[in-house]
LOFI-579349 format. One record per residue (C-alpha): residue number from 1; residue in three letters; x, y, z. Coordinates in steps of 0.2 Angstrom, whole numbers. Example, Ala and Ser with C-alpha at 12.3 -4.5 7.8 and 13.67 -1.06 7.14 Angstrom:
rec i=1; aa=ala; east=62; north=-22; up=39
rec i=2; aa=ser; east=68; north=-5; up=36
This chain:
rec i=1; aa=unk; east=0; north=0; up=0
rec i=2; aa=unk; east=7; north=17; up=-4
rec i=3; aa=unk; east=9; north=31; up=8
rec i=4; aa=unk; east=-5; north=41; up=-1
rec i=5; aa=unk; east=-16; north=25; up=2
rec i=6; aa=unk; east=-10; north=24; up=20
rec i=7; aa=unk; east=-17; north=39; up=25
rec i=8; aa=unk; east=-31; north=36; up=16
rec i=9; aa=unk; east=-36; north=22; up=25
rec i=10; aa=unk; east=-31; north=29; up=42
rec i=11; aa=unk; east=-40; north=44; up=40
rec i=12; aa=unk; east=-56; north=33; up=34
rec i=13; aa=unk; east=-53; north=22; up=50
rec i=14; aa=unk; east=-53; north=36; up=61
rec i=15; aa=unk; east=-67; north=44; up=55
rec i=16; aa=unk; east=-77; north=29; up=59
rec i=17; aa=unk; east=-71; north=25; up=77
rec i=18; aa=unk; east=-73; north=44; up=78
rec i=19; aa=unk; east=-92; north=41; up=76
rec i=20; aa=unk; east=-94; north=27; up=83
rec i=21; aa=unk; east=-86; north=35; up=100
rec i=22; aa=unk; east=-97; north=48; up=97
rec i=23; aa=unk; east=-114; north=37; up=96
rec i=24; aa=unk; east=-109; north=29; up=112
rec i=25; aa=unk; east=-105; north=43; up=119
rec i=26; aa=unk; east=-121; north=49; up=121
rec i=27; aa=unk; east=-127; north=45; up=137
rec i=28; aa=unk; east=-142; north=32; up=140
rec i=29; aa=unk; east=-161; north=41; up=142
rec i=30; aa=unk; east=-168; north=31; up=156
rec i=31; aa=unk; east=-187; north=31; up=154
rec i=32; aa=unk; east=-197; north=27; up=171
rec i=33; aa=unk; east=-211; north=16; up=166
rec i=34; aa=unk; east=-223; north=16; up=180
rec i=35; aa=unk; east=-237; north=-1; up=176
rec i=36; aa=unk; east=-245; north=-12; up=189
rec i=37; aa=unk; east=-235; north=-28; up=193
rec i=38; aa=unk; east=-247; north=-31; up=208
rec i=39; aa=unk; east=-265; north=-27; up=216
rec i=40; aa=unk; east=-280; north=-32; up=204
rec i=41; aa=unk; east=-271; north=-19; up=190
rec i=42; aa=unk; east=-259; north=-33; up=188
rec i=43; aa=unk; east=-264; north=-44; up=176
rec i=44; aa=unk; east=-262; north=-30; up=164
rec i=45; aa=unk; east=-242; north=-29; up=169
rec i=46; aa=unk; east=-233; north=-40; up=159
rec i=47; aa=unk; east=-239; north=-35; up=141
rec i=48; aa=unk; east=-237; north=-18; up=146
rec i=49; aa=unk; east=-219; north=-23; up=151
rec i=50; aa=unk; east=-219; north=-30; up=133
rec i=51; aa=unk; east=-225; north=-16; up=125
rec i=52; aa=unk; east=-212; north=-5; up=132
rec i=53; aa=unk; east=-197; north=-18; up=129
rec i=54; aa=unk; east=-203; north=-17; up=108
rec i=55; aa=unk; east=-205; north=1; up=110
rec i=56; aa=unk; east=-189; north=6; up=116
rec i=57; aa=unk; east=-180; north=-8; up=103
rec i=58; aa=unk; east=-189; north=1; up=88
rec i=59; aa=unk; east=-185; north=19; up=94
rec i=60; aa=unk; east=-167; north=13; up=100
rec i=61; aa=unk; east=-166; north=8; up=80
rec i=62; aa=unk; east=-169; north=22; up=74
rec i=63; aa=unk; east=-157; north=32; up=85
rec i=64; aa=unk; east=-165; north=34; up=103
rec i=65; aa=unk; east=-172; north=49; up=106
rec i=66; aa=unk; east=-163; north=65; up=105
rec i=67; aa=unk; east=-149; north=54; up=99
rec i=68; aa=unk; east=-149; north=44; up=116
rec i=69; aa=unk; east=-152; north=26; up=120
rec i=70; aa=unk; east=-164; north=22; up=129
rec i=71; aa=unk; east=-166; north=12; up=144
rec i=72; aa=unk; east=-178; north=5; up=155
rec i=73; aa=unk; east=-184; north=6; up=174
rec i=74; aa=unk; east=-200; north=-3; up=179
rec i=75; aa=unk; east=-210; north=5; up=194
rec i=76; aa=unk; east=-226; north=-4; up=203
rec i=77; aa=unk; east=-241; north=5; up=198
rec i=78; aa=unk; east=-250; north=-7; up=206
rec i=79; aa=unk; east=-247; north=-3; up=226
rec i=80; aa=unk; east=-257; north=12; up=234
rec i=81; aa=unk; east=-252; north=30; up=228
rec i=82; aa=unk; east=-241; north=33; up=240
rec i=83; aa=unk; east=-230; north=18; up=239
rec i=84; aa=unk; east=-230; north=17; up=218
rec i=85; aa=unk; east=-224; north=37; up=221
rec i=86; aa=unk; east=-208; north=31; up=233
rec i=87; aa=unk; east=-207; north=20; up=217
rec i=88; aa=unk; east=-206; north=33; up=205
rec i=89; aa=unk; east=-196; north=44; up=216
rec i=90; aa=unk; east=-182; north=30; up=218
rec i=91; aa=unk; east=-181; north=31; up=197
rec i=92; aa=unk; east=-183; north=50; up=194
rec i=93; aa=unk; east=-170; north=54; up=210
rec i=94; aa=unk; east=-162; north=38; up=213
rec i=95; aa=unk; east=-159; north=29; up=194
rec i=96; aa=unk; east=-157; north=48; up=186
rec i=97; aa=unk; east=-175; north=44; up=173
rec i=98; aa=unk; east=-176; north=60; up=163
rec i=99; aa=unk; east=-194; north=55; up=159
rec i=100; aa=unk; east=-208; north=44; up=166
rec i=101; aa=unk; east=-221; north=34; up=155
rec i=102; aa=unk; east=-235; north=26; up=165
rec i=103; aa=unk; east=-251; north=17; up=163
rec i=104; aa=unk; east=-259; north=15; up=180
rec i=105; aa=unk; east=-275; north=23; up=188
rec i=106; aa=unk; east=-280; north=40; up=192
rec i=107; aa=unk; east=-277; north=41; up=211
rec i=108; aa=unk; east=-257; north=35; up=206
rec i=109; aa=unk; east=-257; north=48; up=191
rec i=110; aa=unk; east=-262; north=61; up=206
rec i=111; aa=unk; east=-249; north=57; up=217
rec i=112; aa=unk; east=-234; north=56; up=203
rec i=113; aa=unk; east=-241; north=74; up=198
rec i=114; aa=unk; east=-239; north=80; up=214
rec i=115; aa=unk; east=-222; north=72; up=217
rec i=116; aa=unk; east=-214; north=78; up=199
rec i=117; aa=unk; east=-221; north=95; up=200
rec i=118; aa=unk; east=-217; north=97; up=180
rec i=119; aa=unk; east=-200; north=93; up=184
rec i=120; aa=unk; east=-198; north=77; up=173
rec i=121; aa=unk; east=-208; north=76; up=158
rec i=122; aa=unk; east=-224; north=64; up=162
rec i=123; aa=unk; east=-234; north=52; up=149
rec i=124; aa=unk; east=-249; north=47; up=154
rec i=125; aa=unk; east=-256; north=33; up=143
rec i=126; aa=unk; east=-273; north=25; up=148
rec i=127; aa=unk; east=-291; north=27; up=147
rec i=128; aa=unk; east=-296; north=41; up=157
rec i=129; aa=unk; east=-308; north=52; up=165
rec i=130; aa=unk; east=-300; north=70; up=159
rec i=131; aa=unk; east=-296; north=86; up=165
rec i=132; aa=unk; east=-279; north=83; up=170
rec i=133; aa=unk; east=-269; north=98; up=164
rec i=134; aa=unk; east=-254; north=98; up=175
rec i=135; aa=unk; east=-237; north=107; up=166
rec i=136; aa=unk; east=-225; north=94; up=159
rec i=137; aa=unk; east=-239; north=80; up=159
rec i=138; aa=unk; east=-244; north=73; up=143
rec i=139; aa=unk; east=-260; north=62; up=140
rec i=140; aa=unk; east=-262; north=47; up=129
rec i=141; aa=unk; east=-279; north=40; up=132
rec i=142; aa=unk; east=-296; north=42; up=127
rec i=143; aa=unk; east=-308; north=54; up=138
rec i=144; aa=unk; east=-325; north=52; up=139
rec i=145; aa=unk; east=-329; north=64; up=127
rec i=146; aa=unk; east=-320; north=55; up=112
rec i=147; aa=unk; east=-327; north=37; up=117
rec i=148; aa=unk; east=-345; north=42; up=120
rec i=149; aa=unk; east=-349; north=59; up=109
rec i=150; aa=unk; east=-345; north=54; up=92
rec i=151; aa=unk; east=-351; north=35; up=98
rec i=152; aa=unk; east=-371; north=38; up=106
rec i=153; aa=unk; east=-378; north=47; up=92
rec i=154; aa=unk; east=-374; north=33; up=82
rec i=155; aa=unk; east=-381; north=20; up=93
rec i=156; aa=unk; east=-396; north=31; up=93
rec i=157; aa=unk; east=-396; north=28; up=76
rec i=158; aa=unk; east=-393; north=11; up=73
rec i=159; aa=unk; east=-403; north=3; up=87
rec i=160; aa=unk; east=-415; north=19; up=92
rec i=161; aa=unk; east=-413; north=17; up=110
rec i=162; aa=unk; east=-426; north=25; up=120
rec i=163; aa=unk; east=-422; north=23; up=137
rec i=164; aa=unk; east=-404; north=21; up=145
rec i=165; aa=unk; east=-398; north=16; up=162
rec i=166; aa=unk; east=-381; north=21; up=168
rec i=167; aa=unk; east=-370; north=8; up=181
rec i=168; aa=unk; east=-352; north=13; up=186
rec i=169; aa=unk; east=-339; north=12; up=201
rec i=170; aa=unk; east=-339; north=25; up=212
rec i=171; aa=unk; east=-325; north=34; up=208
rec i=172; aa=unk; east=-322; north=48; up=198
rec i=173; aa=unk; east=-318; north=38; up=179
rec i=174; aa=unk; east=-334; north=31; up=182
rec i=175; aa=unk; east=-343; north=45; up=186
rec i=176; aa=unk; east=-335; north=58; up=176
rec i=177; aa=unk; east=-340; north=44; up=162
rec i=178; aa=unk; east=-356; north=44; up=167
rec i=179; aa=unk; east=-360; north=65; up=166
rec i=180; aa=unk; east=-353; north=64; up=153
rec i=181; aa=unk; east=-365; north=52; up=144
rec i=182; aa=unk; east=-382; north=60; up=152
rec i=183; aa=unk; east=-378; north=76; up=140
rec i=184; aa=unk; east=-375; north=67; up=123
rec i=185; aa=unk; east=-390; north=54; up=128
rec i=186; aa=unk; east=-402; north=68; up=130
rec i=187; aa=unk; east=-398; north=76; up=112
rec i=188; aa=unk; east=-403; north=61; up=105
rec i=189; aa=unk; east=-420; north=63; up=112
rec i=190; aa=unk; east=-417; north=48; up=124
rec i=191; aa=unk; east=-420; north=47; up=142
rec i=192; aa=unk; east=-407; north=43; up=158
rec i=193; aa=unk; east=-419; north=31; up=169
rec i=194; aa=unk; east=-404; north=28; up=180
rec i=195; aa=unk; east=-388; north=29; up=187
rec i=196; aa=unk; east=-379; north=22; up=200
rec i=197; aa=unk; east=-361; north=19; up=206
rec i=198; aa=unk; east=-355; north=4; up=217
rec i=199; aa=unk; east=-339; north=0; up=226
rec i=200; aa=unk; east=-326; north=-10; up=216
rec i=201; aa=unk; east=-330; north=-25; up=229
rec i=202; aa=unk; east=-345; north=-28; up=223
rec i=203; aa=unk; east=-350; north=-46; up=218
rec i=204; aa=unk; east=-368; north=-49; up=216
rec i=205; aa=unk; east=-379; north=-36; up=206
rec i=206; aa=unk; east=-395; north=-45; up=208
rec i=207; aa=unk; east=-403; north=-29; up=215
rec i=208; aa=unk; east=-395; north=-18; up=202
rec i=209; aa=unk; east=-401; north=-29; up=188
rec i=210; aa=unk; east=-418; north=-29; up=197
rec i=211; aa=unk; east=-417; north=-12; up=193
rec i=212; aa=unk; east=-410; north=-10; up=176
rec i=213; aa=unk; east=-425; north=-24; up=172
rec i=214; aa=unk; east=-439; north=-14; up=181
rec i=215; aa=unk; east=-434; north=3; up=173
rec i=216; aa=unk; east=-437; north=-5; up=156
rec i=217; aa=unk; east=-420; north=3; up=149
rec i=218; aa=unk; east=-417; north=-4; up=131
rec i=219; aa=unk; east=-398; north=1; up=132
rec i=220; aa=unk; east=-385; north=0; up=148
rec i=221; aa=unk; east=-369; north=11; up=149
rec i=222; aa=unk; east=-358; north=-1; up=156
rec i=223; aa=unk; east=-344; north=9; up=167
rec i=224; aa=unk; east=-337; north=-4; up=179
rec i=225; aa=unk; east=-319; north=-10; up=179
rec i=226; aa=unk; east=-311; north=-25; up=179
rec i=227; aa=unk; east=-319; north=-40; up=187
rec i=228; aa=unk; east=-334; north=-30; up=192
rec i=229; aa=unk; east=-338; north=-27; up=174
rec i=230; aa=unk; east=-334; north=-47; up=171
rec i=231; aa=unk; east=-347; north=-52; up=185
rec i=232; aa=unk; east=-360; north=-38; up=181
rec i=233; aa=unk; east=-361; north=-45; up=160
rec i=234; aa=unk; east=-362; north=-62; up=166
rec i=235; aa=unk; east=-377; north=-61; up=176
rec i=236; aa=unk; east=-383; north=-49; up=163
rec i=237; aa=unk; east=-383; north=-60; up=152
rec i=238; aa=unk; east=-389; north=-74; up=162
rec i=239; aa=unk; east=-404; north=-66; up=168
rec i=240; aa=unk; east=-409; north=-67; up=147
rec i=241; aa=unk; east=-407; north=-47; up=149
rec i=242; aa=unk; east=-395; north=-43; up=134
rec i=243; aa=unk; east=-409; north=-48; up=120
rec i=244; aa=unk; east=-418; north=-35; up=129
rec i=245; aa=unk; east=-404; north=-20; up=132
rec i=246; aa=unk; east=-388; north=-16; up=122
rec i=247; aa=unk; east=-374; north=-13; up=131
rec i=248; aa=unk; east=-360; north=1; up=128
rec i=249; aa=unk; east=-341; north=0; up=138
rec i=250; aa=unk; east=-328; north=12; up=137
rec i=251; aa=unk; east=-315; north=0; up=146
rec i=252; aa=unk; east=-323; north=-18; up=140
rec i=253; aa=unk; east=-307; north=-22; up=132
rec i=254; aa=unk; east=-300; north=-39; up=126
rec i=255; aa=unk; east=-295; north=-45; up=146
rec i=256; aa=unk; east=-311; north=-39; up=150
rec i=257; aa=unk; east=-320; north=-49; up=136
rec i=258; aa=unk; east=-311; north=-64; up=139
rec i=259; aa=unk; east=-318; north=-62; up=156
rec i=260; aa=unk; east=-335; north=-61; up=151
rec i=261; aa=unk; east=-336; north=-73; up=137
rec i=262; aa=unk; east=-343; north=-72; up=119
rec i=263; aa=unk; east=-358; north=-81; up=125
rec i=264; aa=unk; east=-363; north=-67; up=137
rec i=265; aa=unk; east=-358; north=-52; up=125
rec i=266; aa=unk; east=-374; north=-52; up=115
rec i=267; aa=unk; east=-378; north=-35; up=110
rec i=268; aa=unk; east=-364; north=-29; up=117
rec i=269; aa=unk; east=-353; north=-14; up=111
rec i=270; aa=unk; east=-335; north=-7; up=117
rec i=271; aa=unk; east=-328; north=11; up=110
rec i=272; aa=unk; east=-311; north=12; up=111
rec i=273; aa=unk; east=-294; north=20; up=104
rec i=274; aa=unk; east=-288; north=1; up=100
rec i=275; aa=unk; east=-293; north=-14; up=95
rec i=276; aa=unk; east=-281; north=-28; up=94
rec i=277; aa=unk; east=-292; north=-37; up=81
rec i=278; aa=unk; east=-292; north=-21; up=70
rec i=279; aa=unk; east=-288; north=-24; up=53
rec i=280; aa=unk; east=-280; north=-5; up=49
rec i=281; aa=unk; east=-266; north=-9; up=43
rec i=282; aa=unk; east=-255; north=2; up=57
rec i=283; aa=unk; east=-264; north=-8; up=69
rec i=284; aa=unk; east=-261; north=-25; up=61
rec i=285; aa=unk; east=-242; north=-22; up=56
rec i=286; aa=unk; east=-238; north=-19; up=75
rec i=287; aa=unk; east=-250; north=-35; up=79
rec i=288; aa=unk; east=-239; north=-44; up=69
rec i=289; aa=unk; east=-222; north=-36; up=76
rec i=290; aa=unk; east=-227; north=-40; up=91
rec i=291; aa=unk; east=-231; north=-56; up=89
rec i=292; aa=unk; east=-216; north=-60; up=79
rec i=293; aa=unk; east=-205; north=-51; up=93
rec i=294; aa=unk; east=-215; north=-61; up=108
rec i=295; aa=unk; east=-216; north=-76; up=99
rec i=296; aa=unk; east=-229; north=-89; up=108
rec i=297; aa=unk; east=-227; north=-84; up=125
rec i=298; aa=unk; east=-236; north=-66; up=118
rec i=299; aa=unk; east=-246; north=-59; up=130
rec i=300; aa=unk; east=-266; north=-50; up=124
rec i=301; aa=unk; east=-266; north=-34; up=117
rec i=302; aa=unk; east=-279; north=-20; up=124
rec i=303; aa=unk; east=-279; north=-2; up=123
rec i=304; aa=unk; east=-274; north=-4; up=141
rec i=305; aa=unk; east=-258; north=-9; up=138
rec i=306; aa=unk; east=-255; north=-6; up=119
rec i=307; aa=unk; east=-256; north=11; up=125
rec i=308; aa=unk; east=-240; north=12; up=133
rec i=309; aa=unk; east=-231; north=8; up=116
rec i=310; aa=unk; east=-241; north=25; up=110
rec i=311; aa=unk; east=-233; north=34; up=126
rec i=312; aa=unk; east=-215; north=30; up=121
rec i=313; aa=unk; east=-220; north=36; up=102
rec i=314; aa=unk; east=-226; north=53; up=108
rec i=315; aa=unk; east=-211; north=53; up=120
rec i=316; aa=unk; east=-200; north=53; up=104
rec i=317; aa=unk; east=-209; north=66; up=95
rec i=318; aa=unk; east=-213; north=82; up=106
rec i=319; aa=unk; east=-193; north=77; up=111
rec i=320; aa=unk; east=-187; north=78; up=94
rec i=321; aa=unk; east=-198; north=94; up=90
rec i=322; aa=unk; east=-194; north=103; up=106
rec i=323; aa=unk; east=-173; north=97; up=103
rec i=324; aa=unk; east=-173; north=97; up=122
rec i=325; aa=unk; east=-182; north=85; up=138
rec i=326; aa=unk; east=-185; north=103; up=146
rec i=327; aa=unk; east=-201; north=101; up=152
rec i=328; aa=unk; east=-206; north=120; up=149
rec i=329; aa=unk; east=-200; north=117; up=130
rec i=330; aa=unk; east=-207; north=101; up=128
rec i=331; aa=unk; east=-224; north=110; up=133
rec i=332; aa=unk; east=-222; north=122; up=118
rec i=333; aa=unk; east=-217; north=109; up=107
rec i=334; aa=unk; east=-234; north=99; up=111
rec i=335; aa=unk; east=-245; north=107; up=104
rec i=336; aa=unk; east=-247; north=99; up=86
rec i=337; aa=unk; east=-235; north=83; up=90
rec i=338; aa=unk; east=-238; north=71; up=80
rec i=339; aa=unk; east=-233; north=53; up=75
rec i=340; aa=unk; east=-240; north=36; up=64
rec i=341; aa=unk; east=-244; north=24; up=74
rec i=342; aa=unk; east=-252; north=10; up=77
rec i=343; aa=unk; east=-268; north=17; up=81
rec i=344; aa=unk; east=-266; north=28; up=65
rec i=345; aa=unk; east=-260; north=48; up=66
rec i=346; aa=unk; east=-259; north=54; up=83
rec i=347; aa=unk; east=-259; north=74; up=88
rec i=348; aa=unk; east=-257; north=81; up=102
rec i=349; aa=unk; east=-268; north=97; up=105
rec i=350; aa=unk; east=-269; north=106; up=125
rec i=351; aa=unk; east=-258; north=92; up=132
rec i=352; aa=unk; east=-270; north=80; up=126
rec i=353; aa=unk; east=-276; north=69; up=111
rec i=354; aa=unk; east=-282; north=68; up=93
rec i=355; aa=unk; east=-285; north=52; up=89
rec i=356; aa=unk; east=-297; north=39; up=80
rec i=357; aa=unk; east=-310; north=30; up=88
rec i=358; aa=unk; east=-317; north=14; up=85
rec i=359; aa=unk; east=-333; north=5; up=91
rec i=360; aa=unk; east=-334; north=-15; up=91
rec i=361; aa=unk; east=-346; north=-27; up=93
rec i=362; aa=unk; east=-341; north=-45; up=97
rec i=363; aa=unk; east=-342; north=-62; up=87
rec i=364; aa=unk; east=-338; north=-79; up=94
rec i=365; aa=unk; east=-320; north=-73; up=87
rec i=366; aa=unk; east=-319; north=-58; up=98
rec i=367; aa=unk; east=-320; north=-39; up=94
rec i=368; aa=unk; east=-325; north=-34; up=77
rec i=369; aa=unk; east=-326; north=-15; up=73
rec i=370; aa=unk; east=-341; north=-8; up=66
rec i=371; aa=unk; east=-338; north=7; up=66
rec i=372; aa=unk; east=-322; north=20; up=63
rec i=373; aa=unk; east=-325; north=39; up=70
rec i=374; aa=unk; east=-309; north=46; up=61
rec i=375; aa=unk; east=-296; north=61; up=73
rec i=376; aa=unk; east=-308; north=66; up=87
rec i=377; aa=unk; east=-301; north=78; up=99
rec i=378; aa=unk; east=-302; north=73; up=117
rec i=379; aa=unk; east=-314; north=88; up=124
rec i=380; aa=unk; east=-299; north=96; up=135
rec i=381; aa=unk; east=-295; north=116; up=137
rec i=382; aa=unk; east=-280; north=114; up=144
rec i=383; aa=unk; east=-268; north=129; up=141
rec i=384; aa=unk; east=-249; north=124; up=134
């Protein structure tokens, strides 16, 4: 080789080891991802777990975010508010997390708002009840204005309900869920002929379907969580009461359904941000990665827990629009993020988002969407 080429090469060779320092240099993100690994929540944990692992792998091929890798902390969500926040302090203080995902319930989401005090960027991804407009916190899932005002008229439409009857947990998803319906019920020319709320330890709803049966309701708003909605179905059901009523759930997701059972799900309808059946492509492409990346041992989708995939994506893009995890210029850089994925394009307007919605019924095969309500905004006025 001739001196000419020597230097050449050598130059060349040191240009690449200078990059490649350079990309390692870069320090790790840690992410804080705050998901219920105990308590009733917990069920949902591991493919919520999953869901972050793939999205942190597909971000971290593309570059990381603000060209850092990142890296994962897991938090219990699951634990009282109180203890899940010691959790989240130990990541934010302790492990040095520059941002936190999590996907929990509302009385955690109001003691990690308290303890971050719009000091660390804060994405919050489930199905919730709304008027959260903390600075530096960022919200994912569908309010109850998306899921139920684009989504009654067109029951009233389809099926002509007359009378509804409203059953929820008493606390404030459910009943914020709940106000929230009596309004758009009532511009369809339909009547509210009751509402009621029960503790989450409910188990028998004999009297409550005494009354559902009695009021002569043709159509049930469903806003019971978890097992409680499993139990209630099944006895509605049982009780012959679903060739009589249809039933509408904002959080009837797959778990949920599985719970219930096809059998018991007669008339029954879900509205939601995802469906893990969906056959849009966005949604069927990530099925499929995630299937592929989990193999057999792939845990059920739901917008629960798909949901915490969509917090890593919106993570990456008001970062990379804002240039900076400053939390006062990643709220300027909010307004109007958006990304593709797989529940379609996704913008964020006050802190909240724009999104599609989908309403399914169910075959013996599970959800099958009906019905698509393209980029409805969540109903938030929350100032950037």
């Amino acid at each position: 080789m001739d001196r000419r080429a020597l230097l050449q090469a050598t130059a060349g060779l040191a240009a690449t080891l200078g990059l490649g320092r350079a990309a390692m240099a870069a320090s790790p993100l840690t992410v804080a991802v705050m998901i219920p690994q105990s308590g009733p929540a917990g069920l949902f944990g591991p493919t919520a777990k999953a869901c972050a692992e793939l999205a942190a792998e597909v971000i971290n091929a593309q570059g990381g975010v603000l060209g850092r890798p990142l890296k994962l902390a897991f938090g219990d969500a699951g634990a009282a508010p109180a203890e899940a926040a010691q959790s989240a302090l130990k990541l934010w203080r302790g492990a040095g997390a520059g941002a936190v995902i999590g996907m929990h319930d509302s009385a955690v989401r109001g003691a990690l708002v308290n303890l971050f005090k719009g000091q660390v960027p804060y994405f919050y991804t489930p199905v919730y009840e709304g008027g959260e407009c903390a600075k530096g916190t960022y919200m994912n899932g569908e309010t109850p204005s998306q899921q139920l005002e684009p989504v009654i008229p067109w029951i009233a439409a389809e099926r002509k309900p007359k009378k509804w009857y409203l059953i929820g947990n008493d606390y404030v998803w459910g009943r914020n869920t709940n106000a929230a319906a009596k309004g758009y019920i009532q511009k369809t020319g339909a009547e509210v002929v009751g509402d009621e709320y029960l503790p989450f330890t409910v188990d028998n709803f004999d009297s409550s379907l005494a009354r559902i049966r009695d009021s002569g309701a043709d159509a049930v708003l469903v806003s019971l969580v978890g097992g409680a909605s499993v139990s209630f179905n099944k006895a509605f059901a049982g009780l012959g009461m679903s060739d009589r009523a249809l039933r509408l759930g904002t959080l009837i997701e797959e778990n949920t359904l599985a719970g219930i059972g096809a059998a018991n799900a007669r008339n029954l309808y879900a509205s939601t941000g995802y469906f893990a059946g969906s056959t849009a492509p966005a949604a069927k492409a990530f099925l499929d990665r995630f299937n592929q990346r989990f193999s057999a041992q792939a845990p059920g989708l739901s917008t629960l827990t798909e949901s915490v995939y969509e917090g890593f994506l919106m993570l990456q893009a008001i970062a990379t629009k804002a240039k900076s995890l400053d939390v006062a210029k990643m709220d300027a850089a909010s307004e109007g993020a958006s990304y593709q994925g797989p529940r379609g394009t996704v913008t964020m307007r006050a802190r909240h988002v724009e999104q599609d919605v989908f309403v399914a019924d169910v075959t013996d095969k599970g959800f099958r969407v009906v019905k698509t309500f393209p980029r409805i905004g969540a109903g938030q006025t929350c100032k950037v």
